[in-house]
C-alpha angles and dihedrals in degrees: 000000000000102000089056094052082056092039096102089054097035077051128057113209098006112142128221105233108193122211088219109169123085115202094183109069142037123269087253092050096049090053089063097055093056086065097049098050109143083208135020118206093152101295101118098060085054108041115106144170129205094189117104117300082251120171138316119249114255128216121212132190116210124187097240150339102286097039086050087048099049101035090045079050095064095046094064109087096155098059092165095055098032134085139191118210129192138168108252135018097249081066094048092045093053090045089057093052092061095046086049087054090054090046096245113149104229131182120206100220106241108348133068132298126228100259088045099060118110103252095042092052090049091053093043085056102053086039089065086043092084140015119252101187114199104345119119108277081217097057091040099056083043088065099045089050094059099031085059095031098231092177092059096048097045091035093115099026096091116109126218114290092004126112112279104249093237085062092050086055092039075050092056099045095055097047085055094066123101083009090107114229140005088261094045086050095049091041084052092054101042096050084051100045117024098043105041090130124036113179087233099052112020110205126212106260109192107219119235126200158149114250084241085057088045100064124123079004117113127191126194083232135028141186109191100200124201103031090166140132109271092014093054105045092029110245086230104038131089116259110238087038080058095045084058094047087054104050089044089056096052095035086066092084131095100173113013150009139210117175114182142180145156125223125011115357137259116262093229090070091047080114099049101051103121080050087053111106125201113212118234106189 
């Protein structure tokens, strides 16, 4: 790499040809992304679109997790040719339960569903061992946590800036509710998560990712969620690394863009605050 950034001076004579046209993405959106370049060798004065002028991205500020993740929700309405793309996977799990609450089939690109994480499977498991007959599916997979003790045995399981495995079961339990036994609610999940695509009648699935999972991917639409300071950049994370991450995430559109956050920020939209928009439900 770094023999490349010092090619033009290793090398006398040698001449920068730029790839400038993007395919991908409207002519709006592309000139966006000029302004978001982690790094400028030349490429934004050069980088062009010949598809439609189409619309500017827009940036909204939520109050808080819950409030980004139902109100983004209502504004797909092309689940099948969308994506929402976060940094981590907590953000994508809690994203899911929500989407799992409005009765939208989702799929995490890559990783694991809910109701495919370890614990949860396990619960779902002893919960089809036995009939339960009328009594409440929540109450019921109450009891089994605590009767085998699942907190205990996936105490230690979670990964780095994923959900802790006692929150997914908490997440279970809570999407169980008001959804009558321990049958109706199987028979719930299964319908909404097992059978998202019949050969016969294909359904919408909205895709769910990491940037890291997104890239070399494209959707026609796309809602970059938790645009905020220490999630985007990364707390963690080193800037220009972030940057990158950023602009990969955004990058990702053709037709349109959604980038959303609560609380301060990110860095990266300190240029974009008079296009920055607070929701007012």
């Amino acid at each position: 790499a770094v023999n490349l950034s010092n090619f033009s001076r290793t090398i006398p004579g040698a001449k920068n040809l730029y790839l400038e046209q993007n395919y991908r993405s409207t002519k709006r959106l592309v000139e966006f992304f000029k302004k978001i370049l982690p790094v400028d060798n030349g490429l934004a004065s050069h980088m062009i679109s010949e598809r439609p002028e189409g619309v500017p991205p827009t940036i909204t500020k939520f109050e808080d997790e819950m409030q980004e993740a139902s109100v983004v929700l209502t504004r797909i309405t092309d689940p099948d040719n969308s994506a929402v793309i976060a940094r981590t996977n907590r953000q994508l799990l809690h994203f899911q339960r929500v989407c799992m609450a409005r009765g939208v089939k989702s799929q995490i690109l890559g990783r694991k569903n809910l109701w495919q994480q370890t614990e949860v499977a396990h619960l779902l498991k002893l919960a089809k061992e036995k009939d339960y007959g009328v009594q409440a599916a929540h109450e019921v997979l109450t009891v089994l946590i605590h009767e085998h003790n699942l907190p205990y045995l996936y105490r230690n399981s979670g990964q780095p800036n994923e959900k802790d495995p006692i929150e997914n079961l908490n997440d279970i339990v809570k999407l169980s509710a008001k959804r009558g036994t321990v049958k109706e609610f199987l028979d719930w999940l299964r319908k909404l998560t097992y059978a998202s695509r019949s050969k016969k009648t294909p359904e919408p699935v909205l895709t769910l990712t990491t940037v890291h999972q997104a890239k070399g991917r494209e959707w026609k639409h796309v809602f970059v969620i938790g645009a905020k300071q220490g999630m985007m950049p990364h707390k963690n994370g080193e800037l220009l690394e972030e940057h990158r991450i950023f602009f990969v995430a955004c990058s990702r559109a053709a037709d349109t863009l959604e980038i959303s956050f609560y609380g301060s920020p990110s860095q990266f939209l300190n240029d974009f605050k008079d296009q920055t928009q607070v929701y007012k439900g």
